[in-house]
GUVOMI-568034 format. One line per 10 residues: number of its first residue (from 0); their letters; for each residue x, y, z of C-alpha. Coordinates in steps of 0.2 Angstrom, whole numbers, plus 5000, padded with zeros to 4 digits. Layout:
BEGIN
NUM> a> X:Y:Z; ... $
//
This chain:
BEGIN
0> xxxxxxxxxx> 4995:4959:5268; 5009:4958:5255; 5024:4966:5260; 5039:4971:5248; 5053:4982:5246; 5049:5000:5243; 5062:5002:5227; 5055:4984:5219; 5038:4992:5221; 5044:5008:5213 $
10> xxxxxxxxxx> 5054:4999:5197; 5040:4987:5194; 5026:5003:5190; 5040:5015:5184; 5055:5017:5171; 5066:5023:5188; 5082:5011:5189; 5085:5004:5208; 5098:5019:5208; 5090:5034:5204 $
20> xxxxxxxxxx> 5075:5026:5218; 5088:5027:5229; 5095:5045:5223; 5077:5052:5224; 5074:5046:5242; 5090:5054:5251; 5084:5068:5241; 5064:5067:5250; 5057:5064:5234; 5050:5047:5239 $
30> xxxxxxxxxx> 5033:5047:5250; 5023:5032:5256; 5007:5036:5267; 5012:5054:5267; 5030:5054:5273; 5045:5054:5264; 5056:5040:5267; 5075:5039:5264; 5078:5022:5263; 5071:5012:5248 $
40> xxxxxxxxxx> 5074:4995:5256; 5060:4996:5268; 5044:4983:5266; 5029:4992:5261; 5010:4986:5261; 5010:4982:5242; 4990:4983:5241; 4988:4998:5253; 5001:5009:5253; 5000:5026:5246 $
50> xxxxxxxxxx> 5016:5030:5237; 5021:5044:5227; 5037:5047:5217; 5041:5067:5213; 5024:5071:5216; 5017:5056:5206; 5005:5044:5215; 5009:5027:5209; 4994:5015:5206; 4994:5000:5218 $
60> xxxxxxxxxx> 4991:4984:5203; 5008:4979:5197; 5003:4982:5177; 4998:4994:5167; 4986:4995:5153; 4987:5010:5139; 4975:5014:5125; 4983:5021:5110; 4975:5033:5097; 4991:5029:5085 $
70> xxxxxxxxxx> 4996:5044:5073; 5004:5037:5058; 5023:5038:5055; 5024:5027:5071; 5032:5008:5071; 5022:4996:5085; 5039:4990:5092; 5053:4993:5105; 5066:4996:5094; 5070:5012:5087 $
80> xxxxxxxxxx> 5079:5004:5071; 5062:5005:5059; 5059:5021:5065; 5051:5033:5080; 5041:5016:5091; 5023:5022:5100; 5032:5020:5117; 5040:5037:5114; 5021:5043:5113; 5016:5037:5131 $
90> xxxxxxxxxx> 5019:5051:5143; 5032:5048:5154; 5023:5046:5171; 5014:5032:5164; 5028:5021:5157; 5036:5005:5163; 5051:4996:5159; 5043:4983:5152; 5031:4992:5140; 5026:4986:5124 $
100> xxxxxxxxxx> 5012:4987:5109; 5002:4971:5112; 4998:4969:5093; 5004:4977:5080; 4999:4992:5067; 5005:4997:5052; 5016:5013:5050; 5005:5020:5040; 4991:5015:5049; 4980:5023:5064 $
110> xxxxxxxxxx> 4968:5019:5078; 4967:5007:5093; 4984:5000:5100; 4987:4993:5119; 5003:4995:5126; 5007:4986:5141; 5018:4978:5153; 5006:4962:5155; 5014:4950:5144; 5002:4937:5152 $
120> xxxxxxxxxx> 4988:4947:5146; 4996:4950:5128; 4997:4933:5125; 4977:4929:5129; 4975:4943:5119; 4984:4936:5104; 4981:4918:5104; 4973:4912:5089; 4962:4902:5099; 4955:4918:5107 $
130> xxxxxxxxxx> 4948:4925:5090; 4947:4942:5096; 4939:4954:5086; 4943:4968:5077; 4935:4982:5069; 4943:4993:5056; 4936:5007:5046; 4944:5009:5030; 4945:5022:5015; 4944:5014:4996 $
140> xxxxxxxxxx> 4949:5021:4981; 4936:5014:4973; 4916:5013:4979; 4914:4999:4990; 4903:4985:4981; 4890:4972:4988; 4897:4960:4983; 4913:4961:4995; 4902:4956:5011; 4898:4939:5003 $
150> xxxxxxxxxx> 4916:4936:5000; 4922:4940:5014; 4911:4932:5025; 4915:4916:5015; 4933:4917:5020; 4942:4923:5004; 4958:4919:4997; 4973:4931:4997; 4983:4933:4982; 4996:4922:4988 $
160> xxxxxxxxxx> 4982:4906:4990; 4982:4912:5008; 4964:4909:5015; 4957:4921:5029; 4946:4914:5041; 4925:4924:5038; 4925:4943:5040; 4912:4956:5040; 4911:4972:5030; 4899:4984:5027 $
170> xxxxxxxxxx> 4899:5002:5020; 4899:5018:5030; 4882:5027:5029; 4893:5044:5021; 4903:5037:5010; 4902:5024:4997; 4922:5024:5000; 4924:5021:5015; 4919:5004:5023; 4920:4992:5038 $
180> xxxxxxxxxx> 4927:4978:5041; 4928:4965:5057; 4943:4951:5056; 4946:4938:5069; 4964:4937:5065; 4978:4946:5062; 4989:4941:5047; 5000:4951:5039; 4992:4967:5030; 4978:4958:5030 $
190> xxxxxxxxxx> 4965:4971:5029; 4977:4977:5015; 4976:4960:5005; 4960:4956:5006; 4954:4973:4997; 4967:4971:4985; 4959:4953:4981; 4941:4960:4977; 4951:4975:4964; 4950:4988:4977 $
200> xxxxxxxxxx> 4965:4997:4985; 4964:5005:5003; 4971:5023:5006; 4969:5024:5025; 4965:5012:5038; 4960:5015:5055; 4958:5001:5070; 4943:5007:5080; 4940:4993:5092; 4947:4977:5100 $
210> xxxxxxxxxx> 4935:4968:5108; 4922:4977:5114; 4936:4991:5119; 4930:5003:5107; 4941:5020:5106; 4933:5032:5111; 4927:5048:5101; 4938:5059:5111; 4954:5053:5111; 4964:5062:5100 $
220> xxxxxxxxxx> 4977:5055:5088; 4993:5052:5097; 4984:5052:5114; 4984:5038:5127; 4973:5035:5141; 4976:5021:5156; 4960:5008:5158; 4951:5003:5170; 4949:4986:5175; 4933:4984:5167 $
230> xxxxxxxxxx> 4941:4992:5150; 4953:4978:5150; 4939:4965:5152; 4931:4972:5137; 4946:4966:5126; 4939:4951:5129; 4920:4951:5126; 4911:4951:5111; 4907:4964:5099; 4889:4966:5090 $
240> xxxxxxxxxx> 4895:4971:5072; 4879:4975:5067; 4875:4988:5083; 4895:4996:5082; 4889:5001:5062; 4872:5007:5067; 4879:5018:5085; 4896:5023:5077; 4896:5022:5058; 4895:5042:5057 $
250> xxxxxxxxxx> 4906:5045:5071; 4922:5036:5063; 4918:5040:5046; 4916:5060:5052; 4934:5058:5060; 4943:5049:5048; 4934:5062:5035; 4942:5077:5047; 4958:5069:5053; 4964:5061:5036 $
260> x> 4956:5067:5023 $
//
């Protein structure tokens, strides 16, 4: 049974400073099992124990994982110099001190972000060695061509004599200008470049799953959901990029038709 201090317990799953833990329990606003408790130094059953904070129960496992429907306009970062960061989007019962994007996003761009507190967990997730995959949907100026998925798939060279390791595309089955695409890496704009290598230019872009985390259909743009254990696992496993085109080609395309376009 591990035991710790109540206010540790507190700051490590909230954004509350050790000070106003101690403020909000003189004030009764601090429950464990049921029964307010005034001082924030007592041991607690850090597995067990039922704790509330204003009314909040707080989940017993010390990190927390959020999925992001990024809106554009948002930077993927902490610091507020670029501009407005996806933290300020998280709703506030579900913060952490330590919250951050594990990946990153364009500005301009939408669709499946994790934040998190679990730096060891964003570090798995980012290792090159991990190649996790990644699945974008994408709107073209121009009409996809044929010939992209070849290309792609042989690892193609950026403009810069950058080569991308192999990649899968294929067209969405309701527009000819809108297409799929599945990296194993994350180099800078890289969905971007490598459309701009084969002539094309992309308008939108739109991250739809990490993993075999796919975002779900209704979470809205600028809403976040905790995961489950099992979700987090996900970000892990492998995805079938033949069965996501086939089960959700006309559900992403239909959304980023009615939310974008």
């Amino acid at each position: 049974m591990a035991q710790v201090r109540l206010d540790k317990y507190i700051s490590e799953r909230t954004e509350y400073s050790r000070s106003q833990i101690k403020e909000l329990a003189a004030k009764g606003r601090i429950t464990v099992d049921g029964a307010a408790v005034k001082r924030p130094d007592v041991k607690i059953d850090a597995e067990n124990a039922d704790v509330t904070v204003c009314g909040q129960a707080l989940r017993s496992s010390r990190f927390r994982y959020i999925l992001l429907n990024k809106p554009q306009g948002y930077v993927c970062s902490t610091d507020d110099k670029d501009g407005e960061t996806v933290i300020s989007l998280i709703p506030p019962e579900m913060r952490t001190k330590g919250m951050f994007p594990a990946g990153r996003l364009d500005k301009d761009s939408t669709g499946a972000l994790l934040v998190t507190d679990d730096g060891e967990l964003a570090h798995r997730m980012l290792s090159p060695r991990r190649h996790i995959s990644k699945i974008y949907i994408v709107k073209l100026d121009r009409p996809f061509e044929n010939n992209y998925i070849n290309k792609f798939a042989e690892g193609i060279t950026l403009a810069d004599g950058e080569t991308c390791l192999p990649a899968r595309a294929a067209v969405s089955e309701l527009s000819d200008k809108l297409a799929f695409i599945e990296l194993f890496e994350g180099k800078y704009h890289q969905v971007k470049r490598m459309f701009a290598a084969v002539g094309n230019h992309v308008e939108l872009l739109m991250r739809v799953s990490l993993g075999a985390l796919v975002l779900p259909e209704k979470l809205a743009i600028g809403d976040s959901m905790e995961l489950l254990h099992k979700d987090v696992e996900n970000l892990f496993e492998p995805m079938d990029f033949d069965l996501f085109c086939k089960r959700f080609s006309a559900v992403f395309s239909a959304n980023l038709i009615n939310n974008h376009l």
